[in-house]
MITIZA-474265 format. One record per residue: residue in three letters; residue number from 0; z, y negated, x of N, C-alpha, C in turn. Coordinates in Angstrom, 3 decimals, always signed. Layout:
<nodes>
<node code="ALA" pos="NUM" n_z="Z" n_y="Y" n_x="X" ca_z="Z" ca_y="Y" ca_x="X" c_z="Z" c_y="Y" c_x="X"/>
...
</nodes>
This chain:
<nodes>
<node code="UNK" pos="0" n_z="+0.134" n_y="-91.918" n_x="+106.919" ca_z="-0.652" ca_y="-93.069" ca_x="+106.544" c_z="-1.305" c_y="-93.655" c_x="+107.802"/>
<node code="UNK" pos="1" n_z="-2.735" n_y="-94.018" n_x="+107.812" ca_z="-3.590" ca_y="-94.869" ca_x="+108.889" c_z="-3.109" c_y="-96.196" c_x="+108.946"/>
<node code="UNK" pos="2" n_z="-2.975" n_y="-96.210" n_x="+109.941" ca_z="-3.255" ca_y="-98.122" ca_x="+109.958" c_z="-4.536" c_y="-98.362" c_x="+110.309"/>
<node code="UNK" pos="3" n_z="-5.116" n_y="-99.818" n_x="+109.669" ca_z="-6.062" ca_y="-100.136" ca_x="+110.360" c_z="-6.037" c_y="-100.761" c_x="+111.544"/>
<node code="UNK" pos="4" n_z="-7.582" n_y="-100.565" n_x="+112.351" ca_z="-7.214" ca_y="-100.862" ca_x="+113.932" c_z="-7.377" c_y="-102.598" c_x="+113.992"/>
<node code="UNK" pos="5" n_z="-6.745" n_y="-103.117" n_x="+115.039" ca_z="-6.577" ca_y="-104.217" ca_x="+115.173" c_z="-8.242" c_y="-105.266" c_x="+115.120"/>
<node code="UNK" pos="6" n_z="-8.489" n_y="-106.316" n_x="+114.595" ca_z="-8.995" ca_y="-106.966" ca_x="+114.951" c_z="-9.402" c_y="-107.489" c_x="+116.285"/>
<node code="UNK" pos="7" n_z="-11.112" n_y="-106.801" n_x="+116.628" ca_z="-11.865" ca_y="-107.416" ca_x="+117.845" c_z="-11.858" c_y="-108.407" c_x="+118.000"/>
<node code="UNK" pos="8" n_z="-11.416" n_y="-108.834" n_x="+119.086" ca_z="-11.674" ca_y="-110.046" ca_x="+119.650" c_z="-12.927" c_y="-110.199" c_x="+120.861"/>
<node code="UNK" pos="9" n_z="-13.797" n_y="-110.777" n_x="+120.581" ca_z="-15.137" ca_y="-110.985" ca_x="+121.220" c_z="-14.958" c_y="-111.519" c_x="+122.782"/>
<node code="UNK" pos="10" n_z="-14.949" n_y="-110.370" n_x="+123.585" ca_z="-14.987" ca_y="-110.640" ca_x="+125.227" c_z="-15.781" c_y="-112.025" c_x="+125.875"/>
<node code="UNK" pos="11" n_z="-14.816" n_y="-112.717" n_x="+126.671" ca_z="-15.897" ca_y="-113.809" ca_x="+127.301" c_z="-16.291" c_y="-113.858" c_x="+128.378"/>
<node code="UNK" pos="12" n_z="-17.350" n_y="-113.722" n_x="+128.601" ca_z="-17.856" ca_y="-113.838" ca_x="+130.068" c_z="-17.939" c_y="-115.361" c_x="+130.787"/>
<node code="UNK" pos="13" n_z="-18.021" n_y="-115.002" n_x="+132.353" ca_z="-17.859" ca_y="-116.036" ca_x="+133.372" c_z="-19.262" c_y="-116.423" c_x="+133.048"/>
<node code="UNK" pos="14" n_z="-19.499" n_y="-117.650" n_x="+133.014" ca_z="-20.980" ca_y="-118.492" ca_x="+133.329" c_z="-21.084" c_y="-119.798" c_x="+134.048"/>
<node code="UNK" pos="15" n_z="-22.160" n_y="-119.806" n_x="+134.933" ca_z="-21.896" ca_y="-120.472" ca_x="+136.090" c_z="-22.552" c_y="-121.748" c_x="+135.554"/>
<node code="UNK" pos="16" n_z="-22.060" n_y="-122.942" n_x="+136.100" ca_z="-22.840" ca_y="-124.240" ca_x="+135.553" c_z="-22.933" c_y="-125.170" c_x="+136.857"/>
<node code="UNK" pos="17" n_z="-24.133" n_y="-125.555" n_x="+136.715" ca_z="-24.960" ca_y="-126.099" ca_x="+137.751" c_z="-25.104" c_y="-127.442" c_x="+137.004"/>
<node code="UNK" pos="18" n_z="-24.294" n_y="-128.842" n_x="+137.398" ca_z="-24.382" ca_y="-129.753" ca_x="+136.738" c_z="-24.874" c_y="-131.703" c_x="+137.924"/>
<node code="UNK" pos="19" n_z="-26.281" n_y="-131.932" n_x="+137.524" ca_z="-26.698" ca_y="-133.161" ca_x="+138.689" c_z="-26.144" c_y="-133.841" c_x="+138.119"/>
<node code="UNK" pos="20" n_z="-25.779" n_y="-134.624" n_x="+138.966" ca_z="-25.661" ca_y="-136.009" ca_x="+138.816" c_z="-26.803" c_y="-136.960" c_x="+138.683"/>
<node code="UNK" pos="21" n_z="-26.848" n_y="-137.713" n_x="+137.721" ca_z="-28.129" ca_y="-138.711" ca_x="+137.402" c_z="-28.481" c_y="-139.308" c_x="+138.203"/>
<node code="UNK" pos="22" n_z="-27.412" n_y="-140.132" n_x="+138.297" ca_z="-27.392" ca_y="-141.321" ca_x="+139.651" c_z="-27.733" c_y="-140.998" c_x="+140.840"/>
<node code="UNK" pos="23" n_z="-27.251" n_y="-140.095" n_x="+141.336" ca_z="-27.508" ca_y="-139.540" ca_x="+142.931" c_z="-28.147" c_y="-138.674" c_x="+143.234"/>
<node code="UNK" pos="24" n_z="-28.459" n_y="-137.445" n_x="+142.282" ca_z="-28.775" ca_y="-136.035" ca_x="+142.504" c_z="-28.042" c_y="-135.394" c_x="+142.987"/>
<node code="UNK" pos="25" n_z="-26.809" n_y="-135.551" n_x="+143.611" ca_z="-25.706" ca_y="-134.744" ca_x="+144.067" c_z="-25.287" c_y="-133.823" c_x="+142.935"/>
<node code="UNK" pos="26" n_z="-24.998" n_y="-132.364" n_x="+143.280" ca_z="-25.102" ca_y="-131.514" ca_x="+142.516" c_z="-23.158" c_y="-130.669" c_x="+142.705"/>
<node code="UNK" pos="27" n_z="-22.694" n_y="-130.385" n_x="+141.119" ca_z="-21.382" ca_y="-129.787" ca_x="+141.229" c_z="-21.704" c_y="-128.498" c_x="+140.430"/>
<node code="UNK" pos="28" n_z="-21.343" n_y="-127.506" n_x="+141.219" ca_z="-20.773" ca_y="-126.017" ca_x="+140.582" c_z="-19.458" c_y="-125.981" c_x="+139.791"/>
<node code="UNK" pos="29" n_z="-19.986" n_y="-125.086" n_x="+139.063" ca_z="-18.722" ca_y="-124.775" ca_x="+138.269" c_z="-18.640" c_y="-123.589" c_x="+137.338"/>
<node code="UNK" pos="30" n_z="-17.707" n_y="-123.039" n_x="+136.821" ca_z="-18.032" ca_y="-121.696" ca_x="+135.557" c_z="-17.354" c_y="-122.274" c_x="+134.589"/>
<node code="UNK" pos="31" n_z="-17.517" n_y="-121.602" n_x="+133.493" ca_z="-16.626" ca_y="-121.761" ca_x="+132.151" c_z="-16.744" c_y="-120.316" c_x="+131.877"/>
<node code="UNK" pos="32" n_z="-16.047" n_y="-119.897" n_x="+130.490" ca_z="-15.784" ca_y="-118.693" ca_x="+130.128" c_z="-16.235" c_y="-118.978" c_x="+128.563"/>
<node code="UNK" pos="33" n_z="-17.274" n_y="-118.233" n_x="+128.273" ca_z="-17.470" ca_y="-118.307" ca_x="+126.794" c_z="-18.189" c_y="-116.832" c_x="+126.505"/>
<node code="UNK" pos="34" n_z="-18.458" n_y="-117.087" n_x="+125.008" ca_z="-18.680" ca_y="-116.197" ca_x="+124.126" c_z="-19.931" c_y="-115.407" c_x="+124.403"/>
<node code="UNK" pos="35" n_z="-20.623" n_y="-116.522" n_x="+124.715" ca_z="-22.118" ca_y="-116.814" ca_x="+124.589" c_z="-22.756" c_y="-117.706" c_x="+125.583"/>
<node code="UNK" pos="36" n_z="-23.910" n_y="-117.727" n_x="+125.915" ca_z="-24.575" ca_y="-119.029" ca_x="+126.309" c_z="-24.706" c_y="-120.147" c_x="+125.733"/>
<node code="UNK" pos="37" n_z="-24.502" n_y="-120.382" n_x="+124.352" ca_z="-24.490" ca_y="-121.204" ca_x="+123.783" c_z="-23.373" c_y="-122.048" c_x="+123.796"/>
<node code="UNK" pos="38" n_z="-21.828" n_y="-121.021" n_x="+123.249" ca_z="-21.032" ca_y="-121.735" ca_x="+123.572" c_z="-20.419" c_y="-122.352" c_x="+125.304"/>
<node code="UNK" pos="39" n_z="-20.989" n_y="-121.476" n_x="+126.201" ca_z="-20.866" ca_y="-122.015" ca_x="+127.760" c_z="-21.876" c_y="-123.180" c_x="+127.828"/>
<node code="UNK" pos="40" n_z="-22.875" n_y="-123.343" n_x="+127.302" ca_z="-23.389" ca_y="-124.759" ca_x="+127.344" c_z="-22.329" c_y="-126.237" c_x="+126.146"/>
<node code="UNK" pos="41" n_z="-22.198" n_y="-125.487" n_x="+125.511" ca_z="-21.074" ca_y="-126.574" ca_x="+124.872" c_z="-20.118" c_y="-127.032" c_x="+125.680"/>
<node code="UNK" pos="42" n_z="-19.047" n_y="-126.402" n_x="+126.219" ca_z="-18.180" ca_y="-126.250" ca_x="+127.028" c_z="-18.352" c_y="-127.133" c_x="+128.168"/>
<node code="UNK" pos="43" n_z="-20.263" n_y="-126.518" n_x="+129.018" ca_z="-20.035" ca_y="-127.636" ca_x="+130.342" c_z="-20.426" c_y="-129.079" c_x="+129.793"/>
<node code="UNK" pos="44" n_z="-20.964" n_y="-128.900" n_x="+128.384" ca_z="-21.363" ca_y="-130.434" ca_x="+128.029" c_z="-20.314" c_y="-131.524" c_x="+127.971"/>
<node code="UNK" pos="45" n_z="-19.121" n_y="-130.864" n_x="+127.627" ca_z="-17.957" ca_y="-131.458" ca_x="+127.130" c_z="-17.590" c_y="-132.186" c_x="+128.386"/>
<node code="UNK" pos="46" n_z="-17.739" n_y="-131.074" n_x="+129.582" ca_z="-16.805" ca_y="-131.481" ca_x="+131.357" c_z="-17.667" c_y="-132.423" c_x="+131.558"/>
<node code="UNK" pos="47" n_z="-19.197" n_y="-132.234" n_x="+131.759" ca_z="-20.365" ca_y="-133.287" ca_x="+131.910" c_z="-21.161" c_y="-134.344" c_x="+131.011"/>
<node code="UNK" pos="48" n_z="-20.884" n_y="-134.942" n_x="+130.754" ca_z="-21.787" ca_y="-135.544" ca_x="+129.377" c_z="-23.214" c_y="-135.842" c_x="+129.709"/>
<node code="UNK" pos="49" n_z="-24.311" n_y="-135.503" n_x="+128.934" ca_z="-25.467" ca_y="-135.957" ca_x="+128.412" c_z="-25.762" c_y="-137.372" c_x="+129.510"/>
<node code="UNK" pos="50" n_z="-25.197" n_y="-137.722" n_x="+129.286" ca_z="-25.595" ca_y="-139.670" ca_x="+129.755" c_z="-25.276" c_y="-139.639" c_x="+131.159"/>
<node code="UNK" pos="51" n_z="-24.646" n_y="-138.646" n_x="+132.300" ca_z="-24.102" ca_y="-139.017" ca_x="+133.731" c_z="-24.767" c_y="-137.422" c_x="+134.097"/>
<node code="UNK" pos="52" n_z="-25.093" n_y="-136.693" n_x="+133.191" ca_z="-25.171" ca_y="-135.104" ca_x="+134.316" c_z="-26.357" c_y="-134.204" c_x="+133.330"/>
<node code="UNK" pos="53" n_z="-27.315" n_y="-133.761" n_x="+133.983" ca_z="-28.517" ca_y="-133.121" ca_x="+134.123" c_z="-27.731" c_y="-131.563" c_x="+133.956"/>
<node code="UNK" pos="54" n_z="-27.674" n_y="-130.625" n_x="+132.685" ca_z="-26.194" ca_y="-129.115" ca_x="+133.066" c_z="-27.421" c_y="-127.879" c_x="+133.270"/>
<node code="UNK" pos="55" n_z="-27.590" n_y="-127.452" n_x="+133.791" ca_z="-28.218" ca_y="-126.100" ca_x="+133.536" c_z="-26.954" c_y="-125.209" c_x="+133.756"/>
<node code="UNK" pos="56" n_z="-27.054" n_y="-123.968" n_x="+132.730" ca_z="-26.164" ca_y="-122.813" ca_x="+132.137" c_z="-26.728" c_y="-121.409" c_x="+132.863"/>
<node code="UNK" pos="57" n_z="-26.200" n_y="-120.316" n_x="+134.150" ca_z="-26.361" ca_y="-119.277" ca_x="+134.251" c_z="-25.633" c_y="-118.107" c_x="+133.697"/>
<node code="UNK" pos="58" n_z="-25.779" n_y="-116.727" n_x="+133.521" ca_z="-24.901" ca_y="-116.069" ca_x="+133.296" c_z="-24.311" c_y="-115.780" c_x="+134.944"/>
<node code="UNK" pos="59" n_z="-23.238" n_y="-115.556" n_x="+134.853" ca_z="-22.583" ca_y="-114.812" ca_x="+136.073" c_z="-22.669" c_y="-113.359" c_x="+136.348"/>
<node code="UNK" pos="60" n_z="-23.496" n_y="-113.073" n_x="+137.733" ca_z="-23.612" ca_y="-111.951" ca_x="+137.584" c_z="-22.759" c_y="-111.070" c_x="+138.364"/>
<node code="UNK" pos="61" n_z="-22.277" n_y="-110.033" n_x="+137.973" ca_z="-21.103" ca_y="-108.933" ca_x="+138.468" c_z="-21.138" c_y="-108.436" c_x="+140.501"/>
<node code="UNK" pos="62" n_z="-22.661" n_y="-109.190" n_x="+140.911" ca_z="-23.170" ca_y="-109.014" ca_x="+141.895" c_z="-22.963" c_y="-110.038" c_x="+142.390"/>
<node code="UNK" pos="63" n_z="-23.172" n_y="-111.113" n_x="+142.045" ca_z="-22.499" ca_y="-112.413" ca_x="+142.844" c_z="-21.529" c_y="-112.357" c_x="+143.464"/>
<node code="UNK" pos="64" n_z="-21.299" n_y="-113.117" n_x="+145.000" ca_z="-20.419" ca_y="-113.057" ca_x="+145.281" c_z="-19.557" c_y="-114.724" c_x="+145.113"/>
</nodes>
């Protein structure tokens, strides 16, 4: 008898987040790990909110050091 194979679980990649500060322009790095770009912009929205931080979302690339 087969078993069936286990349920995929959807790999997450590193994505880098580039988040200003309103007030100052002083700028913080950071990554999260998501699904998607979409959900890595959720994610840094959550650390940064809308109202104190300016987020732009990169992918991380395997070449970066």
């Amino acid at each position: 008898m087969h078993n069936p194979p286990p349920p995929t679980r959807q790999r997450q990649t590193l994505y880098l987040v580039y988040a200003t500060l309103l007030a100052d322009g002083s700028t913080v790095e950071d990554t999260v790990a998501a699904r998607d770009e979409d959900e890595a912009y959720q994610k840094a929205r959550a650390l940064y909110p809308r109202d104190r931080y300016d987020v732009t979302v990169y992918l991380q690339s395997a070449d970066d050091d």
